[in-house]
N, C-alpha and C positions, 0 to 999 in steps of 0.2 A: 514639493519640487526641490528644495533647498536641501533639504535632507537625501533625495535620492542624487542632487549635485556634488554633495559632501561623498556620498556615501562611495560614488563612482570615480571620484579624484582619489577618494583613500585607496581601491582598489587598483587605479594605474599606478601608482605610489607604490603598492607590495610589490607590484608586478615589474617595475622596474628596480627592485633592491636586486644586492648578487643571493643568487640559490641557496649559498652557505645559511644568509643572514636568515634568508623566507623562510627557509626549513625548520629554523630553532622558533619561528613563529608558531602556538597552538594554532592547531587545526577546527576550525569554525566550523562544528556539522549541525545543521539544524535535522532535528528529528521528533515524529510522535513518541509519547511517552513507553505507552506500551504497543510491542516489544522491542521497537526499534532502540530506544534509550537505553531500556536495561541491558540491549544485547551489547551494545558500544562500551556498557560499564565493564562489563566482561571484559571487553576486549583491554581497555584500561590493564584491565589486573591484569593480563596477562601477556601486556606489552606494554609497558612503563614507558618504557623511549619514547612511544608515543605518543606527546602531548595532541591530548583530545579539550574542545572547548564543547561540550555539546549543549546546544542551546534547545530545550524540550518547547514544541510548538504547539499552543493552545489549539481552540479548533476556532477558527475564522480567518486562521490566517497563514496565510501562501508562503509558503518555502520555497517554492517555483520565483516568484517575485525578489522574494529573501536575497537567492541566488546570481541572479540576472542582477539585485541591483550593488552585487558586491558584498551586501550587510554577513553574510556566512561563504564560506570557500566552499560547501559542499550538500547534501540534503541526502536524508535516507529514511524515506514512507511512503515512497509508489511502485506502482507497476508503471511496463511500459507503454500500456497503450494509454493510460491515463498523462503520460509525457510526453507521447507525440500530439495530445490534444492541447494542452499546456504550451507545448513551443508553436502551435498555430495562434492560440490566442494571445498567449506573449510578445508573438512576433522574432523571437531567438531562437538560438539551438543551443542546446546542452550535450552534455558528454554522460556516458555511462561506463562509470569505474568497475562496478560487478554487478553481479547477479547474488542474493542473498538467501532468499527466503521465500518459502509461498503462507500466505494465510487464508487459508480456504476458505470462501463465503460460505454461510451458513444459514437454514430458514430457521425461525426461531418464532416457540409461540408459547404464550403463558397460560393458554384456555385447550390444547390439545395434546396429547401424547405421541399421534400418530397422524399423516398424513392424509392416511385414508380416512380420519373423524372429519374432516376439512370439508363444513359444509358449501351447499351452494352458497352464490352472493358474497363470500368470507372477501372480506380485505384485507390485501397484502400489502404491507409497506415497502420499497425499496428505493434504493439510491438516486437522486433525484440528479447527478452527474452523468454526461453521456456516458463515459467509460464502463460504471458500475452499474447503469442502469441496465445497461444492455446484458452484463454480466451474470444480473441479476435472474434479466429473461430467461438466457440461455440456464441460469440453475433450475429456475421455475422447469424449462423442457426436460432438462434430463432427468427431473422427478415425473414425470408424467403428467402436470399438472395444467400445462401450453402447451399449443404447438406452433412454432415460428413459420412464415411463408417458405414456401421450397427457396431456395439460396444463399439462405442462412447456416453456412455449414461451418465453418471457421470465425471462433470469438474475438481474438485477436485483429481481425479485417473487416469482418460483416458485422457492423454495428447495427443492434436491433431496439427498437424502442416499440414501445404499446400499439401503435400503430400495423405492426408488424407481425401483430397475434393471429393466425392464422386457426386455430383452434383453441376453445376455451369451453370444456366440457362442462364446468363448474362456476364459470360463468362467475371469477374472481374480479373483485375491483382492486385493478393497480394502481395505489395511491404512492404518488413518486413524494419523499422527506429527504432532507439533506442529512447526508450519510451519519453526520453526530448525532443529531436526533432522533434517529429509530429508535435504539434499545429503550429510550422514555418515551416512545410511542406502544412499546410491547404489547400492555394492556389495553391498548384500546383499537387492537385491528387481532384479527384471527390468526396471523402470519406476518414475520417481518423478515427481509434479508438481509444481513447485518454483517458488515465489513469484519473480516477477523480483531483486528485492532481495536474496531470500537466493542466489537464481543466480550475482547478479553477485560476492557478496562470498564464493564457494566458489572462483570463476576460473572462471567459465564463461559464453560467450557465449551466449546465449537466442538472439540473430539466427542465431548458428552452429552453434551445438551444439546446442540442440533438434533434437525428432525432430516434435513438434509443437507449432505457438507459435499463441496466442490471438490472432485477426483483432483489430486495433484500431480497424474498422468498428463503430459504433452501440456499441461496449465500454461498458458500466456502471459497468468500473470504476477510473474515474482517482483518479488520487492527487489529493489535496485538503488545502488547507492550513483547520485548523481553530482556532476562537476559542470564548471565551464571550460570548454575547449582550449584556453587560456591554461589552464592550472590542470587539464587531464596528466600531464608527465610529471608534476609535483611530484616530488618523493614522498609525502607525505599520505597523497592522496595514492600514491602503488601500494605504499606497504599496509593504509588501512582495507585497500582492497584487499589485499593479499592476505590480512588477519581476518576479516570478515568471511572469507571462500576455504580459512583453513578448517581441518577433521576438528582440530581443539572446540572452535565456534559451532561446530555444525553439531557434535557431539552434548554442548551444552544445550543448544536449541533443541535437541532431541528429548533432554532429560527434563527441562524445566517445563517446556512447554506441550509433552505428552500426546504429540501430535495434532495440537490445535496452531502452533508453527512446524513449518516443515522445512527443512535446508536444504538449498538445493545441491550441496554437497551428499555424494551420494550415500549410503547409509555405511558401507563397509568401511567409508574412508576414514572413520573415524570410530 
């Protein structure tokens, strides 16, 4: 409590300095390491002026939190439906600076090649978070592997959970793990769906190694760099939007990451 007392005095304290001073303050973005981190170092190199403080978040602990209680000016490691779940249990609202990136979920399995090996009874791992769990479903269906109750039609709004299975020809057990620890689950279920981020940072290629990967067609869920309504018109917080949505950014995301990040800048613009 003393600490989130401190932390929200320091933050009316920037908030009342003049803009000139705030500005030449670094910008406090908490972010996952991979690819959020590396993409922000990027953006470093190729925007100097802009003091970046980026603070890279272990996994246990909330950037949503971080945000709300002041400790960082900004966060960049969700989608949005996983942030409008966040500002119900937080009790706040936040701001959304841009849109970045999609990481396409992926099934992934260390004992089959192919989907169709995928015997009866096989246990799948998946996202034990409402947002990702559901997300998870909907990849299970569009593999053929579920099928969701009729009005389930839209990922983004009709949140589905196990409950919700409406066919299950295979007769899969869905064992719900917290999103960091699938990929050290791999081994020991038949199939796991695994957050692009935590894919990339186990050594695994999502464009290559999937067995099925999430269309980034009409996708709901891009990464998005996040603020408090407070500090959304920062200049600081425009221009790294503005570096994050530029061809330069989107262009590197294309090359380093080979289609296991995708940008949502569109392919020609860069």
């Amino acid at each position: 409590m003393f600490k989130t007392t401190i932390s929200r005095l320091a933050l009316l304290t920037a908030l009342a300095l003049p803009a000139s001073l705030l500005a030449a303050e670094p910008l406090r973005v908490a972010a996952d390491p991979v690819p959020h981190a590396e993409i922000l170092a990027y953006v470093q190199k190729i925007d100097p002026q802009l003091k970046l403080k980026v603070i890279e978040i272990s996994n246990g602990v909330n950037s949503n939190e971080l945000l709300a209680h002041g400790d960082v000016d900004a966060n960049y490691f969700q989608h949005l439906p996983y942030l409008h779940s966040q500002e119900q249990a937080l009790g706040t609202k936040f701001a959304v600076a841009a849109s970045v990136h999609i990481e396409p979920l992926g099934i992934y399995s260390s004992k089959y090649k192919k989907l169709s090996e995928i015997p009866d009874n096989a246990k799948v791992a998946v996202p034990n978070n409402v947002t990702n769990l559901s997300r998870a479903l909907y990849l299970l269906q569009a593999q053929e592997l579920i099928t969701l109750k009729a009005g389930f039609n839209d990922p983004s709004r009709d949140q589905a959970t196990p409950k919700d299975i409406a066919g299950n020809p295979k007769h899969l057990k869905i064992l719900e793990i917290e999103s960091p620890q699938i990929p050290r689950a791999l081994d020991d279920v038949d199939l796991a769906v695994i957050n692009g981020n935590y894919a990339l940072e186990a050594g695994l290629t999502p464009a290559k190694d999937a067995l099925g990967l999430e269309s980034p067609k009409n996708n709901p869920y891009a990464n998005i760099l996040v603020t408090t309504p407070q500090l959304e018109n920062d200049p600081r917080i425009k221009q790294l939007a503005k570096d994050l949505q530029s061809p330069e950014v989107a262009k590197f995301i294309r090359q380093k990451y080979q289609g296991s990040v995708i940008p949502v800048t569109p392919a020609d613009a860069g």
